[in-house]
C-alpha positions in Angstrom: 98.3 -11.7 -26.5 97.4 -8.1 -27.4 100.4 -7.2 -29.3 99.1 -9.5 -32.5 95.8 -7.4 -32.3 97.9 -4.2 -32.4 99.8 -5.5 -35.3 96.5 -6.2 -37.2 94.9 -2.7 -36.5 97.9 -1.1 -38.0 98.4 -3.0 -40.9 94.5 -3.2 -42.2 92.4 0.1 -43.1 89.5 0.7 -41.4 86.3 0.0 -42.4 84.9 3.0 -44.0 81.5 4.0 -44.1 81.5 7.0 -46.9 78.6 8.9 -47.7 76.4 8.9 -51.3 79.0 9.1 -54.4 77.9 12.4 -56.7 78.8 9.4 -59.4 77.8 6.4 -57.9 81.2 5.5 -56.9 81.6 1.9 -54.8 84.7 0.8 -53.8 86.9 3.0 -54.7 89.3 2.4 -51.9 90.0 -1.2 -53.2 91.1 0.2 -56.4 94.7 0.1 -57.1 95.2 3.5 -56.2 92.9 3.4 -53.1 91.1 6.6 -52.8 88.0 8.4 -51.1 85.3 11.0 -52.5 85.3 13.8 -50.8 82.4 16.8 -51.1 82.2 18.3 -55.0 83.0 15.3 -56.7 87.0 15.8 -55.0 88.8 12.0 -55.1 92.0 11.8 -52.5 94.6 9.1 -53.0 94.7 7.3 -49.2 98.3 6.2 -49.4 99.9 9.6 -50.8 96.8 11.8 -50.2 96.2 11.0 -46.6 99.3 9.6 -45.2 100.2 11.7 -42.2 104.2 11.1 -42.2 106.4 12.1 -45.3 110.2 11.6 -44.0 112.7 13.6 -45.0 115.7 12.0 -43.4 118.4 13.8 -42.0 120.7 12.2 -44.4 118.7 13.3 -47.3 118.9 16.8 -46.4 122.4 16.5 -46.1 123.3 15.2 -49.0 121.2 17.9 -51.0 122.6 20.8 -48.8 125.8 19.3 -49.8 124.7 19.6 -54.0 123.6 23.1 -53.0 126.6 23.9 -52.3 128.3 22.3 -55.6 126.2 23.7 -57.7 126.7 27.4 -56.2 130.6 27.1 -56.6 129.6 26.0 -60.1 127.5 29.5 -60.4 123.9 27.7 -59.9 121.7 28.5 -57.0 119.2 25.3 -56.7 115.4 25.8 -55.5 114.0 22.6 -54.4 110.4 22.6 -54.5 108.4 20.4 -52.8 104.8 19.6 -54.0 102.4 19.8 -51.3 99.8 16.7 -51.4 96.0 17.0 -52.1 95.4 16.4 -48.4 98.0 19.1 -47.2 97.1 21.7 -50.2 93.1 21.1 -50.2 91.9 19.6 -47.1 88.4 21.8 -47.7 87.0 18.7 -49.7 87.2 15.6 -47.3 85.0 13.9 -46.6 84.0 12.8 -42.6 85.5 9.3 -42.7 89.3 10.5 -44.1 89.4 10.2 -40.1 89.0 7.1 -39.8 91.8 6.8 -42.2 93.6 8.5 -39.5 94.1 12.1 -41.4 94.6 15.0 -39.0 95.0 18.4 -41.0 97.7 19.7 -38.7 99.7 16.7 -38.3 99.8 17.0 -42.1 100.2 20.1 -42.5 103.2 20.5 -39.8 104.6 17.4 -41.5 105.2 19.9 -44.7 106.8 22.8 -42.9 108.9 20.2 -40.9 110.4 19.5 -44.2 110.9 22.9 -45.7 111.8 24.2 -42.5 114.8 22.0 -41.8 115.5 22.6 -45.8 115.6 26.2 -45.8 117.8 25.7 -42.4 120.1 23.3 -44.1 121.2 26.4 -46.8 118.6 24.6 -49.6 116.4 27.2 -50.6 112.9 25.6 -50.5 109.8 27.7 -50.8 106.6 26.7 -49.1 104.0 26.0 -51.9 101.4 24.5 -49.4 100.8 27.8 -47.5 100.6 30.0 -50.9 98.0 27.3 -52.0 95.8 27.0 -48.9 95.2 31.3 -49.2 93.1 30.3 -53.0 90.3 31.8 -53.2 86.9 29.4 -51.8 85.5 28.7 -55.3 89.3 27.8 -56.7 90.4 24.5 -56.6 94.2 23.7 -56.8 94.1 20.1 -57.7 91.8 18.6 -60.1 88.9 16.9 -59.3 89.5 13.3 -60.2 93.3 13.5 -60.3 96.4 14.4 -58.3 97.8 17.1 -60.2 97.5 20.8 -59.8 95.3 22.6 -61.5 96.5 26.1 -63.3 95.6 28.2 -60.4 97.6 25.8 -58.2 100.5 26.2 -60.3 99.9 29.4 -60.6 100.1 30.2 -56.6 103.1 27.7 -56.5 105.1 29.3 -59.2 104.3 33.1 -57.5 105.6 31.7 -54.0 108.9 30.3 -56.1 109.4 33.7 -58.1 109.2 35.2 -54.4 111.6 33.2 -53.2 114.1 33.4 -56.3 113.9 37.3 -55.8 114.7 37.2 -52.5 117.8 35.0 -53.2 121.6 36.8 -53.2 122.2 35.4 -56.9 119.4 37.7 -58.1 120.4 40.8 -57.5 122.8 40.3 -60.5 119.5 39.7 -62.6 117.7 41.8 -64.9 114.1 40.7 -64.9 112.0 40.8 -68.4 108.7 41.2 -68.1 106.2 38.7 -69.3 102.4 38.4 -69.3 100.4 34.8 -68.9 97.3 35.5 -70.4 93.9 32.9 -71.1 93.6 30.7 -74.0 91.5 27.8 -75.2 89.9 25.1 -72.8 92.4 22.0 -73.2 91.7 18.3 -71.7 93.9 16.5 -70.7 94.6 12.7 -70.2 94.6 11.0 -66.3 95.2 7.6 -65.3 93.9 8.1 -61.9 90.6 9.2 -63.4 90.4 6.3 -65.6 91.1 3.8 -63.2 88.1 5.2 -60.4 86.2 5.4 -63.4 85.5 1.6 -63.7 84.3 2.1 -60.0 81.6 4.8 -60.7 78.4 4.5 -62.9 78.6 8.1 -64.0 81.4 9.9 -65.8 83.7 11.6 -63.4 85.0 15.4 -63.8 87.4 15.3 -66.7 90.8 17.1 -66.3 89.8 19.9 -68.1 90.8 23.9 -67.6 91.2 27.0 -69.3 95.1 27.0 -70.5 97.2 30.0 -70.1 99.7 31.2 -72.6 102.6 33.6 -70.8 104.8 35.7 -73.5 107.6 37.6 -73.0 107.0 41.9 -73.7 108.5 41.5 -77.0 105.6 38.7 -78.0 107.7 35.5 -78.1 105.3 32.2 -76.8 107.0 30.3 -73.5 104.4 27.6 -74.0 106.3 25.2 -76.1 109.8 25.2 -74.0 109.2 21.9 -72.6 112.7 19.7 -73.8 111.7 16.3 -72.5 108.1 16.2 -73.2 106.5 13.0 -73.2 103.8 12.6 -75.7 101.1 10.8 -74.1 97.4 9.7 -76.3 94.8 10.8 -74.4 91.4 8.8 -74.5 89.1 12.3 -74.4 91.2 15.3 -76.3 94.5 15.2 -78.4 96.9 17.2 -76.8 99.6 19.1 -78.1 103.2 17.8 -76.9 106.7 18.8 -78.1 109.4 16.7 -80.0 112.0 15.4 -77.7 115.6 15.8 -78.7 116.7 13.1 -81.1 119.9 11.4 -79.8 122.6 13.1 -80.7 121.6 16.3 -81.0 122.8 19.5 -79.1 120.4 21.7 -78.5 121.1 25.5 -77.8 118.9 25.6 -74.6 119.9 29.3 -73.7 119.1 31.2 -76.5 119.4 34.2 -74.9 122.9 34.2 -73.7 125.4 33.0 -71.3 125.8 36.8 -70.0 122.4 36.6 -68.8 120.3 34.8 -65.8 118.9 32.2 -66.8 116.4 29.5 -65.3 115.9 26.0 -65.8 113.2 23.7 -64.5 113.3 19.9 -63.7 111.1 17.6 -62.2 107.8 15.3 -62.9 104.6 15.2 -64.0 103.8 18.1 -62.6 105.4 20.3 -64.4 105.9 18.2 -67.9 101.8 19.5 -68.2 100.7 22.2 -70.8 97.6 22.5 -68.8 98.8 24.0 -66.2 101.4 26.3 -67.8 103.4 26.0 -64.7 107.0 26.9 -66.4 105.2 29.9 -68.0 103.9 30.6 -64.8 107.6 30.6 -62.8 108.7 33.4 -66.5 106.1 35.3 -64.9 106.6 35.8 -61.8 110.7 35.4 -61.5 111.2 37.8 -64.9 113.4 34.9 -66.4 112.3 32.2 -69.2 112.3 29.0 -68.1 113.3 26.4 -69.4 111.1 23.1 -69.1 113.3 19.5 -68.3 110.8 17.7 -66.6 110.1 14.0 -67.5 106.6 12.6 -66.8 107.3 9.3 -65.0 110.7 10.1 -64.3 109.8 10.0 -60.8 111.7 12.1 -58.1 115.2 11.9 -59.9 114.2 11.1 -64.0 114.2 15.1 -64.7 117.4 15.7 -62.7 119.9 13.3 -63.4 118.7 13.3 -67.4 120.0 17.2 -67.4 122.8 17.2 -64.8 124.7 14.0 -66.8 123.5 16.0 -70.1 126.2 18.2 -72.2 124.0 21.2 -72.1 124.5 21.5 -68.3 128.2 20.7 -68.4 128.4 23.3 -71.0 126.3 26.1 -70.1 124.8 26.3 -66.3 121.6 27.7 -65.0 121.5 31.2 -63.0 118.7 29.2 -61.2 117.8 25.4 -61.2 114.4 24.8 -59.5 114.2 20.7 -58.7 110.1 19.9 -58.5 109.6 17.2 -56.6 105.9 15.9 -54.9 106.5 15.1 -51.2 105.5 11.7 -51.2 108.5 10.7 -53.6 111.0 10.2 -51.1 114.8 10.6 -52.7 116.0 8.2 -50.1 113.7 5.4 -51.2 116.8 3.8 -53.9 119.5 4.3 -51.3 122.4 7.6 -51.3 123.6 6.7 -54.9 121.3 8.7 -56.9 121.8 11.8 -54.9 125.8 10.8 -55.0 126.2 10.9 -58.9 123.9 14.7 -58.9 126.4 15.9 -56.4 129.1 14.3 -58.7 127.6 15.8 -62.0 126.9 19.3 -60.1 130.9 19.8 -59.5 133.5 20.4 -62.1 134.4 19.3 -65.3 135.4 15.9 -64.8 138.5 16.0 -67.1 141.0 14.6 -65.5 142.5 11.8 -68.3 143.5 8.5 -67.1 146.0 6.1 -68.3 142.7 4.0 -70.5 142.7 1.1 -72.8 140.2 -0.3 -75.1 139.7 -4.0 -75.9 136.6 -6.2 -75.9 134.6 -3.6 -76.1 135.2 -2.1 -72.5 137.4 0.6 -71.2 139.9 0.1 -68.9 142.3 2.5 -66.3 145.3 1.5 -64.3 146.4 3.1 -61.1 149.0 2.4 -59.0 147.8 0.7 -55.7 146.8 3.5 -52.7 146.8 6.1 -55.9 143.0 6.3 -55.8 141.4 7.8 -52.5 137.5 7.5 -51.0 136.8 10.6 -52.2 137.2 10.1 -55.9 134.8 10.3 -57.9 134.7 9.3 -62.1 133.0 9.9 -65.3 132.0 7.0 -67.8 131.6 8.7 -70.8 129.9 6.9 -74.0 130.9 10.0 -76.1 127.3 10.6 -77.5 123.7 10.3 -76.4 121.9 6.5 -76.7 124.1 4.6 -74.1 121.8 3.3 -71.0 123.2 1.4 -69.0 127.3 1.4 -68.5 128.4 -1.7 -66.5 131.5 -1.0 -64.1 133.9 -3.2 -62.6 136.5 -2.2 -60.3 139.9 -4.6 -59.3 142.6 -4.9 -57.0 146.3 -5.7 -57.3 144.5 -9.8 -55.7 142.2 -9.8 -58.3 138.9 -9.3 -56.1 136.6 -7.5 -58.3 133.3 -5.7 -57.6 130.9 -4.8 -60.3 128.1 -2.0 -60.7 125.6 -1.5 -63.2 124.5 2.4 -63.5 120.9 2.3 -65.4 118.7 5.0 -67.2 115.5 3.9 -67.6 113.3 4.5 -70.8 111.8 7.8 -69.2 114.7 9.4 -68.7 117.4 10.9 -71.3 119.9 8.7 -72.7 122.9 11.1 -72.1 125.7 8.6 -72.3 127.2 9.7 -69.2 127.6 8.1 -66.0 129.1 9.3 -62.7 130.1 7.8 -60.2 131.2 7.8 -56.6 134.3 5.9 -55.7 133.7 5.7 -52.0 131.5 2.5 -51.6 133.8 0.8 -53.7 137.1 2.2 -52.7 139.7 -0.5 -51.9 143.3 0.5 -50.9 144.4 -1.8 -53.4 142.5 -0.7 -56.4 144.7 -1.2 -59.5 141.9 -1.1 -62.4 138.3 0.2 -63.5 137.1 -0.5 -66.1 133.6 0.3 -68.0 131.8 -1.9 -70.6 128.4 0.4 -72.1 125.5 -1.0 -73.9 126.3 -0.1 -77.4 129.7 -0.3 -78.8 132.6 2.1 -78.2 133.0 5.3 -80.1 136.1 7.4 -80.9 135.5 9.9 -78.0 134.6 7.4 -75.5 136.1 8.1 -72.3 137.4 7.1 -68.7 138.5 10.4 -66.8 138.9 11.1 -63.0 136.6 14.4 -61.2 138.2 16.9 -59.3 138.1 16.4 -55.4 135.3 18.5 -54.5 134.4 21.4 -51.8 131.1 21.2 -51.1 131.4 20.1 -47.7 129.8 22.2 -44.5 133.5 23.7 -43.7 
């Protein structure tokens, strides 16, 4: 009878016995987002914070080898960064009883280069922000206080180890770097969940997420700090913040205003980089000498940022030098299954123009193929024709009628390109006679069904 005790032990915390709160915190581990105060009013999430094991499964690093490789026949090299955790990053601030919690700094710690390691071995470029932020200096912190986000000086240290990295890569040596200068401006506060919620545990106010802001400006004087396309306006309950317009649907936007003949760099990813706090895409100007470009999407999550600009017309029409993918490590890109990853590696390849023999009626799109005409391998694009369209709803038949349907969804975070891509393979049937799309708003005169080119992009 001691395997039911086992099973209880792992599936209940411990009992924790923390020391005096700097803000009379109580409880704090039965708040939503559990967490523990460490020394110098630090709080650390227990489930993303301290969790010891953050899996990057073989299959994962596969498949993103695999879009590596796309996008570099396409003429983009792709950095993918992962975002060390508070634990891993800034371990200084823990308090004694994280080990009850079963922390361990070099479990942690070896967990993160585990995952970089086998990236950087896979042929995905993946520079190691956790070491560049454990050398800050004693009296710098890299996360904020009462929050999970980097400070400036964490970004800072993550977007120097990047530029590194990007310099040291074969596509660069095409570049010509332009120098640019980040340089201190005014105190800014900004607005955290996480702080509010532990703030109904604790009798005094906790540190707010505030820091000095940085500006970074190319030689000839032109401000960086405003290139953020997707930014998501957010009311803060201490300071108004600055944020920048969104595209309205519909509209192209010249993202590259420098040129196709020259590098440029774009950056995706979450929260962590949709921040003007931290002035982290002004940071990676600096210190890889090309502008970047700002696509990330607070509460996106790990593919909101990515699949918003891969499926966008911008991308299809004028691709990055350098595409760096931000991406925390606790936000696993296996965790909805391989088709998220399938449709990047779909958008990544080329134009997918191949016209198929399509009819309109009821609203939906349809294409006949001869039966055994379309292989595994296939792959197609649903295309609204403009931005707005969320959700296109696809059905495929065979020559006996036995259908299968799947809906492909963009949430309200993320970009309403109107495009959809999809992989044919766990659908395929050797029988498949018609597919046919039905989108969420009605069709348009340049809506369209068209086959991808088989790609490359495989390991031979």
């Amino acid at each position: 009878m001691m395997r039911p005790v086992f099973v209880f032990c792992v599936l209940f915390a411990p009992a924790v016995q923390a020391g005096p709160s700097q803000f009379g915190c109580a409880n704090t581990e039965l708040a939503p987002s559990a967490s523990i105060e460490g020394t110098d009013g630090v709080f650390y999430r227990v489930q993303s914070d301290l969790r010891l094991q953050h899996p990057m499964d073989d299959s994962v690093v596969a498949q993103l080898a695999q879009l590596t490789r796309v996008l570099a026949e396409q003429g983009t090299t792709l950095i993918y960064v992962n975002v060390p955790t508070k634990g891993q990053a800034m371990p200084q601030y823990l308090p004694p009883e994280a080990a009850q919690y079963g922390y361990d700094p070099a479990v942690m710690q070896a967990n993160y280069k585990d995952v970089t390691d086998r990236l950087n071995a896979a042929g995905v470029p993946a520079p190691d922000l956790m070491t560049a932020m454990l050398a800050a200096k004693l009296d710098e912190k890299v996360f904020f206080q009462a929050d999970f986000h980097w400070t400036p000086t964490g970004a800072r240290l993550a977007a120097q180890a990047i530029g590194e990295m990007i310099r040291s890569l074969p596509a660069y040596a095409d570049v010509t770097p332009v120098e640019f200068t980040s340089q201190e401006a005014a105190p800014e506060i900004a607005f955290s969940g996480l702080r509010r919620e532990l703030q109904t545990y604790c009798k005094e106010t906790l540190p707010q997420v505030k820091a000095t802001t940085w500006v970074t400006t190319q030689a000839s004087g032109a401000d960086l700090s405003a290139a953020d396309i997707f930014a998501d306006p957010a009311a803060s309950d201490e300071a108004p913040a600055e944020t920048t317009e969104a595209p309205a649907e519909g509209e192209v936007l010249d993202i590259f205003g420098t040129g196709s003949d020259e590098a440029s760099l774009v950056l995706v990813g979450t929260s962590f980089s949709d921040s003007s706090i931290n002035n982290f895409a002004g940071f990676l100007s600096e210190y890889t000498g090309i502008e970047a470009v700002n696509y990330a999407i607070t509460g996106g999550n790990q593919f909101g940022s990515m699949t918003s600009y891969l499926t966008s017309r911008e991308f299809a029409e004028d691709r990055p030098t350098f595409l760096v993918w931000e991406n925390p490590i606790y936000n696993s890109l296996a965790q909805f299954g391989p088709v998220p990853m399938d449709e990047l590696i779909v958008a990544a390849g080329p134009a997918c123009d191949i016209a198929t023999e399509t009819t309109a009626a009821d609203n939906a799109l349809t294409a006949s193929f001869q039966p055994g005409q379309l292989k595994p391998q296939d792959a197609f694009l649903f295309d609204h024709g403009g931005e707005g369209a969320r959700v296109a709803d696809v059905t495929f038949e065979t020559k006996a009628g036995i259908r299968r349907s799947v809906r492909i969804e963009r949430s309200d975070r993320l970009r309403a390109t109107g495009r959809f891509f999809l992989k044919l393979e766990p659908y395929w049937h050797p029988d498949l006679v018609h597919v046919s799309v039905r989108f969420d708003r009605p069709l348009t005169d340049t809506s369209a069904l068209t086959l991808c080119p088989t790609q490359k992009g495989d390991a031979s």
